[in-house]
Structure formats: structure tokens, C-alpha cells
C-alpha positions as CSV (number, residue, x, y, z in Angstrom):
1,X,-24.8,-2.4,-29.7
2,X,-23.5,-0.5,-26.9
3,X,-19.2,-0.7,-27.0
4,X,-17.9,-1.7,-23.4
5,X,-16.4,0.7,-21.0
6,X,-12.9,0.7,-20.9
7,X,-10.4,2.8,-18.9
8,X,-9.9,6.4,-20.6
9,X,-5.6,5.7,-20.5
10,X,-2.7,3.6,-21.7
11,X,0.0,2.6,-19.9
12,X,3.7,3.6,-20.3
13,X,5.2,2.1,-17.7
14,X,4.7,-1.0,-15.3
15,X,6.5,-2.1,-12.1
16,X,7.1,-6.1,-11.5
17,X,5.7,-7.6,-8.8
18,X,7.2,-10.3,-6.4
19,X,5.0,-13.6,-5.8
20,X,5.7,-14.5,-2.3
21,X,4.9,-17.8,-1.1
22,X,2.3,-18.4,1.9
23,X,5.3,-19.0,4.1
24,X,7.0,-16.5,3.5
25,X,4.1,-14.1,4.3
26,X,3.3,-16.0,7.3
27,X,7.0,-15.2,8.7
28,X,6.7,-11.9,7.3
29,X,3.0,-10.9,8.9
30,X,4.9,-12.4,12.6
31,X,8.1,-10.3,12.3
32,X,5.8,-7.1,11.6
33,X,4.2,-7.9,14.9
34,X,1.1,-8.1,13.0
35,X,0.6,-4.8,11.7
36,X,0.5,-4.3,7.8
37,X,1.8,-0.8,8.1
38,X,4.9,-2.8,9.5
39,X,5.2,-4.8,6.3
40,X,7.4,-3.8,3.8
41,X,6.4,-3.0,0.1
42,X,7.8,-6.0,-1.7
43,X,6.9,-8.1,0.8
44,X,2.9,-7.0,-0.8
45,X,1.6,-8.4,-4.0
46,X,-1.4,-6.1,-4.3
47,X,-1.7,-3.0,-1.9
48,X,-4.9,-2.0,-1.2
49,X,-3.7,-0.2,2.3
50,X,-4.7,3.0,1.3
51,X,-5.5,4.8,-1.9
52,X,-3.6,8.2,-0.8
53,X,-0.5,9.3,-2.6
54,X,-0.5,5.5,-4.1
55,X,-2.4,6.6,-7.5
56,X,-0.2,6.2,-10.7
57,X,0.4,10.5,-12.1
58,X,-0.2,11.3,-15.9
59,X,1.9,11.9,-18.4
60,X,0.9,15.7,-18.2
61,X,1.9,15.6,-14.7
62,X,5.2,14.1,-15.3
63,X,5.7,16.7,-17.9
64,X,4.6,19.6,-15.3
65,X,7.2,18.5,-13.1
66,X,10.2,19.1,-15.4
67,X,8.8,22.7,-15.5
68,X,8.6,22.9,-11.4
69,X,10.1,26.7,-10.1
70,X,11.7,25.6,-7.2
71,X,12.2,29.4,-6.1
72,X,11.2,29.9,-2.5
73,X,8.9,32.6,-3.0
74,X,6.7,33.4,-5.5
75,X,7.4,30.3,-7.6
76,X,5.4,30.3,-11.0
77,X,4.5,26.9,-9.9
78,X,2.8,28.3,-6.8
79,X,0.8,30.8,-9.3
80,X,0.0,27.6,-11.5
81,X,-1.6,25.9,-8.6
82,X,-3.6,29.2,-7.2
83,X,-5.5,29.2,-10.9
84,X,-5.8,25.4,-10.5
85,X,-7.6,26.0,-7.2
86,X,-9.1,28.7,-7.8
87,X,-11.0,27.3,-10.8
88,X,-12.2,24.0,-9.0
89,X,-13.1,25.2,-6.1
90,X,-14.3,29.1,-5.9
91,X,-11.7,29.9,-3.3
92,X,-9.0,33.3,-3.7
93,X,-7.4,31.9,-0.8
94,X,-4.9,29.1,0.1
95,X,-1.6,27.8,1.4
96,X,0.0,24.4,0.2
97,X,1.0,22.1,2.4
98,X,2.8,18.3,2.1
99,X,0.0,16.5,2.8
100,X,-3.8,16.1,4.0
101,X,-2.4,15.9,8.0
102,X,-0.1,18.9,7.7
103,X,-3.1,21.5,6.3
104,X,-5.3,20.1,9.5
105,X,-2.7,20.8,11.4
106,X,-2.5,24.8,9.9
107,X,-6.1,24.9,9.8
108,X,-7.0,23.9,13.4
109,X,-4.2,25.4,14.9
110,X,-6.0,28.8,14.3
111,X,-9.4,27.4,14.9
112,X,-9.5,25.0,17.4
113,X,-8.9,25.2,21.2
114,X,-8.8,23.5,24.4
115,X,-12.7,22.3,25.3
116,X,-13.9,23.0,21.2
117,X,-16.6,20.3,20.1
118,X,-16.3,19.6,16.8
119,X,-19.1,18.0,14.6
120,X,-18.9,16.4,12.0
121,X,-19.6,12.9,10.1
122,X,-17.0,10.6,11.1
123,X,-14.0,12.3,11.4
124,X,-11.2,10.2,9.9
125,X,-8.2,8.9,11.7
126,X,-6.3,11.7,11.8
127,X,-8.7,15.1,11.5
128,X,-9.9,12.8,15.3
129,X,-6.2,13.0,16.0
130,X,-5.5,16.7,16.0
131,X,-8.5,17.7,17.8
132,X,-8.2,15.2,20.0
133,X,-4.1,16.2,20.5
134,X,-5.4,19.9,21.3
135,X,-8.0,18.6,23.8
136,X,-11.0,19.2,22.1
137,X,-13.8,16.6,21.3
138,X,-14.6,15.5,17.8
139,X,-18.8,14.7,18.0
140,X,-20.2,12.3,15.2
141,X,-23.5,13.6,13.5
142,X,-23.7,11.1,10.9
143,X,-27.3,9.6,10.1
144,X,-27.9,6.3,11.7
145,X,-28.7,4.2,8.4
146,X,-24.5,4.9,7.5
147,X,-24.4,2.0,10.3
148,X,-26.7,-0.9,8.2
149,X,-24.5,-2.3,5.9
150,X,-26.9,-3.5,3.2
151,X,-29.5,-1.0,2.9
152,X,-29.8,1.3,0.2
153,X,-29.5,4.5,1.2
154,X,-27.4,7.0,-1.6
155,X,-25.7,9.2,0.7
156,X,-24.6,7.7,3.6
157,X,-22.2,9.7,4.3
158,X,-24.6,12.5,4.9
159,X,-24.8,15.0,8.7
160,X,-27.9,13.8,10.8
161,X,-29.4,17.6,10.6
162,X,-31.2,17.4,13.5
163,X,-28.8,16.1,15.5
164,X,-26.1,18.5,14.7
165,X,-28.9,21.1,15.3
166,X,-29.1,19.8,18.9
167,X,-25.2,20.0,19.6
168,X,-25.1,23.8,18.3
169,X,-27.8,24.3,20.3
170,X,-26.7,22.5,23.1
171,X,-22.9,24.5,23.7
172,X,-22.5,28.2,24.5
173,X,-21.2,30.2,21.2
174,X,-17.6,30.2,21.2
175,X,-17.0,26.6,21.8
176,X,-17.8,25.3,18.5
177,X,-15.4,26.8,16.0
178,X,-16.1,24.8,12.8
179,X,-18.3,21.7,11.5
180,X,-16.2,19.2,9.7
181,X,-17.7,17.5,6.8
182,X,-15.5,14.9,4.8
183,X,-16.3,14.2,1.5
184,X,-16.3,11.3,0.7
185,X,-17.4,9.8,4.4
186,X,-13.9,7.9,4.3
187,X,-15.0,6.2,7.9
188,X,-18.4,5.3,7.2
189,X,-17.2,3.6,4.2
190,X,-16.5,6.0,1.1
191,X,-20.0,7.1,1.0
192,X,-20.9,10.4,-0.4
193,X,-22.9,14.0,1.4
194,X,-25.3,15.2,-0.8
195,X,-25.7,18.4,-2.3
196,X,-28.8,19.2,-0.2
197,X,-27.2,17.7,3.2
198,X,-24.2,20.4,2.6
199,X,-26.4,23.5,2.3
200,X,-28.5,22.3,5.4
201,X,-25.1,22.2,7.1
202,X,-24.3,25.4,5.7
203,X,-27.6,27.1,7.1
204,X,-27.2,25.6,10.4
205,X,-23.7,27.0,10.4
206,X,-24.8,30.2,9.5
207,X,-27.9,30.3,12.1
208,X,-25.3,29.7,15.4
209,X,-22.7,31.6,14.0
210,X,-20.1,28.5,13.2
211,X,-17.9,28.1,10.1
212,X,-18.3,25.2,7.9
213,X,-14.9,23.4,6.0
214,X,-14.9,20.2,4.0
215,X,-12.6,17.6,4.1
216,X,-12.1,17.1,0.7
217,X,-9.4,15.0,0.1
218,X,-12.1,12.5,-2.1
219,X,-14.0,15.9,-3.5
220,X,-13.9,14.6,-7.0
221,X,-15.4,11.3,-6.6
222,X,-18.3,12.9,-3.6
223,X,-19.4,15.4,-7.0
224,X,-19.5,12.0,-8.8
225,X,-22.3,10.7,-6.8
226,X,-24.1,14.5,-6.6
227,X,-24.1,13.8,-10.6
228,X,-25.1,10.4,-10.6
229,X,-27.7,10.1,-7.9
230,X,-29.1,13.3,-6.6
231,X,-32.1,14.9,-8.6
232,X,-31.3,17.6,-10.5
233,X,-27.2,17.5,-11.3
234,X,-27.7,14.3,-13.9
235,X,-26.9,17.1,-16.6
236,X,-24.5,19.6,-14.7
237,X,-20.5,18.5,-15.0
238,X,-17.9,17.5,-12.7
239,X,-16.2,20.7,-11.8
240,X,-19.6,23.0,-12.1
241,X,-20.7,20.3,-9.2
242,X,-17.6,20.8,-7.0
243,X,-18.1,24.8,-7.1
244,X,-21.2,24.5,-5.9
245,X,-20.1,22.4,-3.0
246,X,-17.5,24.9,-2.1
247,X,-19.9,27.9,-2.5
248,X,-21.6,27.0,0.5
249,X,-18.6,26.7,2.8
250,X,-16.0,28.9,4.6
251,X,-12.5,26.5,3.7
252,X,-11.2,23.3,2.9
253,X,-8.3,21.4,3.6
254,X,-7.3,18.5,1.2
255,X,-5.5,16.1,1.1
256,X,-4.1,15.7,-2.7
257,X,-2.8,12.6,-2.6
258,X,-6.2,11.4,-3.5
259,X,-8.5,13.3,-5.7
260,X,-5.6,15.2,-7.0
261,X,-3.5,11.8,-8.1
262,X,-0.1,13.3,-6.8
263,X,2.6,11.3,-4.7
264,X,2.4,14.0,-2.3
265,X,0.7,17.3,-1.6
266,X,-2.3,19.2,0.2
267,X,-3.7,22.5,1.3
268,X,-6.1,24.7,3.1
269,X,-8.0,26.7,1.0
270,X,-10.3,30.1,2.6
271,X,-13.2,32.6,2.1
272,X,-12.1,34.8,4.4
273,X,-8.7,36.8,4.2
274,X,-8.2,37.5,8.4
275,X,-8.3,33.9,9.1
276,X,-6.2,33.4,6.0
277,X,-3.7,35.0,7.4
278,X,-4.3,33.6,10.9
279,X,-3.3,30.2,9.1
280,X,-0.7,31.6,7.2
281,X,1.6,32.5,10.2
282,X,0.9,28.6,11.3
283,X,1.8,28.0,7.6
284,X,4.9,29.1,8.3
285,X,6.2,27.6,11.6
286,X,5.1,24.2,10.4
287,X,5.5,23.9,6.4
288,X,7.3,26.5,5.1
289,X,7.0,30.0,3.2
290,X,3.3,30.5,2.0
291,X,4.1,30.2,-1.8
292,X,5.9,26.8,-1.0
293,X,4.6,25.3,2.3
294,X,6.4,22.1,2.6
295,X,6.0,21.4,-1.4
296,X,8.7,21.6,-4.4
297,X,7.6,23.4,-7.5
298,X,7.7,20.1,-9.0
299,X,5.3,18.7,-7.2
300,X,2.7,22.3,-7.1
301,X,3.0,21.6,-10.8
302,X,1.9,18.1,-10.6
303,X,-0.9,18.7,-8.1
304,X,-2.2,21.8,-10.4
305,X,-2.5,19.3,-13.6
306,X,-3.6,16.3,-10.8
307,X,-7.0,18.6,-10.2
308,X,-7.8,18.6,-13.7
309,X,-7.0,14.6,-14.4
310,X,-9.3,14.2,-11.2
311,X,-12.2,15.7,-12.3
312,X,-12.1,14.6,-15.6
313,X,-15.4,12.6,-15.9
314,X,-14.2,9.9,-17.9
315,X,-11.5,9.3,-15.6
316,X,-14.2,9.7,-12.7
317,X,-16.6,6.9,-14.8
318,X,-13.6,4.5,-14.9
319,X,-11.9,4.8,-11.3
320,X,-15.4,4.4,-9.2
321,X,-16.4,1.8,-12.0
322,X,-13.7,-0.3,-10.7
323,X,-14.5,-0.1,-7.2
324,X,-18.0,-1.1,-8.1
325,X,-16.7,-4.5,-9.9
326,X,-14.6,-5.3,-7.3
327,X,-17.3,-5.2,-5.0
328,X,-19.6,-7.1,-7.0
329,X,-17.3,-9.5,-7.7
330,X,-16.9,-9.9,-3.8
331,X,-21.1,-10.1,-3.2
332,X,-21.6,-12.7,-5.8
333,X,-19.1,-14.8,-3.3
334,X,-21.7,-13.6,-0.7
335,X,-18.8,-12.1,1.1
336,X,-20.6,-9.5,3.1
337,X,-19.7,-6.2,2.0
338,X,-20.8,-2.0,3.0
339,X,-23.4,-1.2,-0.1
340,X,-24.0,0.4,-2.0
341,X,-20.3,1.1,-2.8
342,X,-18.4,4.0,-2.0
343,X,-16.2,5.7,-4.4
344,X,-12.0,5.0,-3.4
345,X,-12.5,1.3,-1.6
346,X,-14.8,-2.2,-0.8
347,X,-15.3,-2.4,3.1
348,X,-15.8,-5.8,4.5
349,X,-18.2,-6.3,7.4
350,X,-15.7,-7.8,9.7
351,X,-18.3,-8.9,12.6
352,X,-20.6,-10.7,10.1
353,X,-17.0,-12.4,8.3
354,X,-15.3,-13.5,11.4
355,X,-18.1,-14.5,14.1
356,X,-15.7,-16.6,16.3
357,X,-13.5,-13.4,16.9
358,X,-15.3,-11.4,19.5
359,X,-15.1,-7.1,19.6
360,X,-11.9,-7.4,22.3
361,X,-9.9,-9.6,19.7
362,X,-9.8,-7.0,17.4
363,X,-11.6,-9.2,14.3
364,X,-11.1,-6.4,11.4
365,X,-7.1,-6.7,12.0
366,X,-7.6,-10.6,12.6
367,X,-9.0,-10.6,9.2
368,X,-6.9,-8.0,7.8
369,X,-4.0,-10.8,8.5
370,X,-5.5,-13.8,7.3
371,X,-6.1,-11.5,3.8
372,X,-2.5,-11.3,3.5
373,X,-1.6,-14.7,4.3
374,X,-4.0,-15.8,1.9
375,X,-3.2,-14.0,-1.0
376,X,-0.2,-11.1,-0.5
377,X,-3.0,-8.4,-0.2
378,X,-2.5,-5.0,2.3
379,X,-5.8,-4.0,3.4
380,X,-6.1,-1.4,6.3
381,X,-8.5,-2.4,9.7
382,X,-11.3,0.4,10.4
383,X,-12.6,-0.6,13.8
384,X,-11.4,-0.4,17.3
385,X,-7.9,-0.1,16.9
386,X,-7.8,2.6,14.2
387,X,-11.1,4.1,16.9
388,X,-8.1,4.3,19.4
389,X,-8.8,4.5,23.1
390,X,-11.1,7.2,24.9
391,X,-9.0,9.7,26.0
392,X,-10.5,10.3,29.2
393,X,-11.4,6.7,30.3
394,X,-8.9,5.2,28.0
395,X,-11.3,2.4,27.1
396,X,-10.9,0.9,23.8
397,X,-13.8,2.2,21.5
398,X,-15.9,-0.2,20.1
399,X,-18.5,0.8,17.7
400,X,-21.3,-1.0,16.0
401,X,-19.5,-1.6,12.9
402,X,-15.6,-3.3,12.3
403,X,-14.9,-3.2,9.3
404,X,-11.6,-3.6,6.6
405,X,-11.1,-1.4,3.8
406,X,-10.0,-2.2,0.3
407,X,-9.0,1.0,-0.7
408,X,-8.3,1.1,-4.7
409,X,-5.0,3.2,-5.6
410,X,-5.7,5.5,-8.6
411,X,-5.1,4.4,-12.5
412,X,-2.6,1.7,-10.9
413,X,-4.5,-2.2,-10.9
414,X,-6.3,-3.7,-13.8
415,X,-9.9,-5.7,-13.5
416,X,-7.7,-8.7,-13.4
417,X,-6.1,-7.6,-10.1
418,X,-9.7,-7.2,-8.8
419,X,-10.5,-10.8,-9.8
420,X,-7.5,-12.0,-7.7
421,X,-8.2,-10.0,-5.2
422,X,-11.9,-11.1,-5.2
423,X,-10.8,-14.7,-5.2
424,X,-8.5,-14.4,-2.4
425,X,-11.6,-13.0,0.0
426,X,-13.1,-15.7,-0.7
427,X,-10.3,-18.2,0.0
428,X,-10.7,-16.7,3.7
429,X,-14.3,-16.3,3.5
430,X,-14.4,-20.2,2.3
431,X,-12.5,-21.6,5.7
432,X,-13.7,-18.4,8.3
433,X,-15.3,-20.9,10.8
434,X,-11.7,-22.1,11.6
435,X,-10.3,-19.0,12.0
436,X,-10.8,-18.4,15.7
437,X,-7.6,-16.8,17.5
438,X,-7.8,-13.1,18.0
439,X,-5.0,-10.4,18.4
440,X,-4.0,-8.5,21.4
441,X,-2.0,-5.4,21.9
442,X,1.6,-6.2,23.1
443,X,2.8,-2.0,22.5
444,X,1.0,1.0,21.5
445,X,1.2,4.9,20.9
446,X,-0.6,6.9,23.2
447,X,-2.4,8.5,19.8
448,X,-3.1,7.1,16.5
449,X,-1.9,3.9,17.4
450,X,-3.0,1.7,14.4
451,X,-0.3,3.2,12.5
452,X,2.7,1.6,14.7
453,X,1.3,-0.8,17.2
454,X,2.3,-3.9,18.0
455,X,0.3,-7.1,18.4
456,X,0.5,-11.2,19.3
457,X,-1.7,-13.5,18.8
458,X,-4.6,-15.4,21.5
């Protein structure tokens, strides 16, 4: 008989968590004008907002913190994360930076400038955000079956080849300094690019004279999917995988507050040393010193050890394991749910869910509320309010897909909170045809406005 999976850790230490009563998050969900980012932490009973900087660290990474150099340059900690990055991902050259937002912001300052397209698949939230902020357009190549919820299809998050072939053929050369491709897909719903859909990006990069950087801020679990469902890379291991991923690129940034299990922490890693040190002076005016960049030695050391706990393939086996049972637990309440499942959260067809709430109510952040009423759970909307407005028309963006994430943090929830969670959905899903008053905007930012704005109901 074949033993059950179980997760590959034991815990040391647990936090207590309030049980708030439906009133009180009914009050609470009002006062924060409707916005779970307004909420505060105890006023959540399970947090699936995000997974980033939310995962629980090891106990190697606790120790590599009491061993943190906090010199500010040349820190042996900085050394111990150039070998860690160095190893898992091929490049000689990086800077640190406090977080996934902050390397963008190095990165394309030296790349990107006024009237740049930028292709990509789905740009997240933010990598939109700074190219957008420096007047540049971000241009979606994703393939069009990343938009049909139910169908099989094992990469999703894979570049439409041709069609990004038509934009770099479409532009004069100059005007498209990079292609962006995030791994995992974050906005088309955690699904993975394939091995072979990054080295046809890489040749078409190399034909018109374009670099090519991942987003890899969910590396770890995108060479999970290589290894489990692309021919060929069954037998080949976790970090073998992610070299190869890197090999055919010019740079990364990363966000480690995912793959890399820390509380806080990123970088921009390069081939090439004259853009390197481009970067670097950026680096510098907006994060600190090179061998620091926004970062304590403390927390270099924890992000080295993180990249090793994150590609562990056991831990790998456990963490998307769970994301899988929390969806399936969700399908066999016919909730309708993105499939197959991605690797860091459960996305929730919002349009299917909510059919009384049309586009212009804003039904992923109506159902995002009723969520937390129901059962204390933090979800985060992706749909027209995280898709912001268009900056020249400044239309709201509606898409063919609204959807709310369930993003899982890292070694932190057992199965049982999944069953909760699970059972809560389907509290909603049980009475959605009397949900039926939408949201409005009452205040909002002028740029990433999901983060802060302020809504009423209609």
C-alpha cells in the first residue's frame, strides 16, 4: 500500500487566531470602505490576500538570520546570497533589492522609456504600473485558451508566439526594449510557461534584437510544472529545470517574498555586465549600496537559505498539492473555479458566481466581500479594478475574465483550513442569486488603485 502524502515539516510555533462574529465583519468590511486591503489583520480569520512575504520561514532561515553582517558594504551575507543566486539561476550578476516592486523599478529605469511597448503575458499589477508610470505600453501576448476557464490546456500561462512575432515586427527597433515573461502567469491565474514557449521567446528575442527577463517571483513552482507536465523533464530536478529557464534569458527580477519564503526581499539578476552597471547606479538612488540595496544582512541570509527551501521538491510536492485540494474541494461544490490549477492560489470565475452583478458593479470585489462576511476570509479581486483605468481614455478596463484569487501563503494553513475555507465558498455560492447590489468607486488613486480605493455600495 502506497503511505499518504504528508507535508515534508513540523511546526514549532503557531499564532492564535480571533473568531469574529458575522457582525462584526460586516461593520468592519463598511468602515474599510469596502476594500480588504483596508482591513486590519486580526480583523481576518484566514488570509488568503496574497501569498507574498506571507509564507511561514524555516528553521534554517531563522538560524541564518542570527548570522546576518549588517556591514554596509561587502557584507558576507551579500556573498552568501551571490552563491545562492548564482547556483539557481546561472546568473554572475545581481543587486538585491526590498522587494519584487523595487527591482522593477531598478530594472526598467535603465530599460524602459517614454513610448517603449512592452510584451509580455499578463503583466501583473504592478510590472503594468511602472511601465505604465514611465509612459510606456505594456502589450498582452498571452494565448487565447488562458481566457476558457475549464479547458485543459497545461501551460496557460504561455506567450501567443505568433502574436508577439507580429508586435516585434510591427515597431521600429528601438522601441521595444525587453519582453516580460512572468512565471508563474500570476494574472491569468498561476498558470505556468513551458519550457518550449521560453526558448521560442528567446529566439524571437534574439531575431529583432530585444532582450528577454522573467518575472520570476513564482520561478520555483513554474519548474514544478516543466517537471510534471512537459515531455522530457519528468526525470530532470528542480533546480537543473530553473537553470535551464534562466539560460535562455538576459535577467530576472524577483520578487522573494514568494518562491524564496522570506518576509521581505527581491532582486534583479543580469547576463550582461554594461547594463548591470546601468542598473546598479539606479540601485543606488532608490535602494541603497549594491551589496545591501534596501536589505539587512539578516534578511540576504534568510533569502539565500529561502532559495534552497523553495526548490526543494518535496516542499514543491506539498505546497502546489495543497493548492490542488483546495481547489478540488471547491469543484466538488461546483463552485466554478480557473483549471487546471495554478501553483500559489484557486481563482474563482466571478462572472459565472455572481450573474446578477453586471461588469460596471465590479462583481469580483462584490464577491470578494461577501467571502469575508461569510466566513473571515481575505481574498484579493483580479478584474477591473485591479485592471485600473486606461490611461489615455481613462475608461475602466473590462476584460473577458473577473475573477478572485485565493492565493495560498507558504507552509502557513493546514488541509483543515482549506476545508473551512472550501465550506465558506460555498456558503456564498449556496445563496448567490440573492446577492445583487454591486460596488461603486466613491475615491481612487490615479495608479494602482485597488490597493487603496474606496468604495459604497448600489
Amino acid at each position: 500500500m502506497e503511505l499518504p502524502i504528508f507535508e515534508p515539516f513540523k511546526t514549532k510555533m503557531v499564532e492564535t487566531v480571533y473568531k469574529s462574529s458575522r457582525e462584526q465583519r460586516e461593520q468592519w468590511i463598511k468602515d474599510a470602505s469596502f476594500n480588504l486591503f483596508n482591513l486590519k489583520s486580526d480583523q481576518v480569520i484566514i488570509d488568503l490576500l496574497t501569498d507574498s512575504g506571507t509564507g511561514a520561514m524555516s528553521d534554517r532561515q531563522w538560524a541564518a538570520m542570527m548570522t546576518g553582517d549588517e556591514s554596509y558594504a561587502g557584507a558576507s551575507s551579500y556573498y552568501n546570497l551571490k552563491k545562492a543566486v548564482t547556483e539557481i539561476t546561472g546568473f554572475d550578476f545581481f543587486l538585491p533589492a526590498h522587494q519584487g516592486r523595487a527591482a522593477e523599478n531598478v530594472l526598467f529605469s535603465a530599460l524602459i522609456k517614454e513610448g517603449d511597448l512592452v510584451p509580455g503575458n499578463s503583466h501583473f499589477d504592478t510590472t503594468k504600473g511602472h511601465i505604465e508610470f514611465r509612459k510606456a505600453i505594456p502589450v498582452d501576448c498571452t494565448v487565447d485558451i488562458a481566457m476558457d476557464f475549464t479547458a485543459y490546456y497545461p501551460f496557460k500561462g504561455n506567450v501567443d508566439l505568433a502574436r508577439l512575432e507580429d508586435v516585434l515586427k510591427s515597431n521600429p527597433r528601438g522601441k521595444i526594449p525587453c519582453i516580460i515573461v512572468t512565471i508563474t502567469n500570476n494574472t491569468a491565474g498561476g498558470q505556468p510557461v513551458s519550457m518550449e514557449n521560453i526558448r521560442g521567446v528567446s529566439r524571437l528575442a534574439r531575431k529583432y534584437d530585444t532582450s528577454l527577463f522573467l518575472d520570476s517571483a513564482r520561478f520555483a513552482e513554474n519548474a514544478w510544472f516543466i517537471k510534471t507536465r512537459e515531455e522530457g523533464y519528468p526525470d530532470k530536478g528542480i533546480r537543473e529545470i530553473a537553470l535551464e529557464m534562466f539560460s535562455y534569458t538576459d535577467g530576472m527580477t524577483m520578487s522573494s517574498k514568494k518562491d524564496a519564503i522570506v518576509n521581505m526581499g527581491g532582486f534583479t539578476a543580469y547576463r550582461d555586465k554594461e547594463l548591470f552597471r546601468k542598473a546598479s547606479a539606479y540601485n543606488i538612488i532608490y535602494e541603497g549600496f549594491i551589496t545591501y540595496g534596501g536589505m539587512s544582512g539578516r534578511d540576504m541570509n534568510a533569502l539565500a537559505q529561502g532559495l534552497y527551501d523553495g526548490t526543494d521538491e518535496e516542499y514543491l510536492r506539498s505546497r502546489i498539492g495543497q493548492v490542488a485540494y483546495l481547489g478540488s474541494l471547491l469543484k466538488e461544490y461546483g463552485v466554478p473555479v480557473l483549471e487546471p490549477f495554478g501553483g500559489h492560489a484557486v481563482f474563482i470565475d466571478a462572472y459565472s458566481f455572481l450573474p446578477l452583478i453586471p461588469k460596471e458593479k465590479f462583481p469580483g470585489q462584490v464577491l470578494a466581500v461577501e467571502l469575508y462576511i461569510e466566513g473571515g476570509i481575505r481574498s484579493a479581486e483580479v478584474g477591473a479594478l485591479m485592471a485600473d483605468r486606461d490611461p489615455v481614455t481613462r475608461e475602466n478596463r473590462f476584460s473577458g475574465r473577473e475573477m478572485i484569487r485565493l492565493a495560498l501563503p507558504r507552509r502557513v494553513y493546514s488541509d483543515n483550513h482549506m476545508k473551512y475555507v472550501a465550506a465558506a465558498v460555498n456558503a456564498v455560492y449556496e445563496r448567490r442569486k440573492s446577492i445583487n447590489r454591486g460596488l461603486k468607486i466613491k475615491w481612487e488613486a490615479p495608479i494602482l488603485r485597488h490597493f487603496t480605493v474606496e468604495l459604497e455600495r448600489f
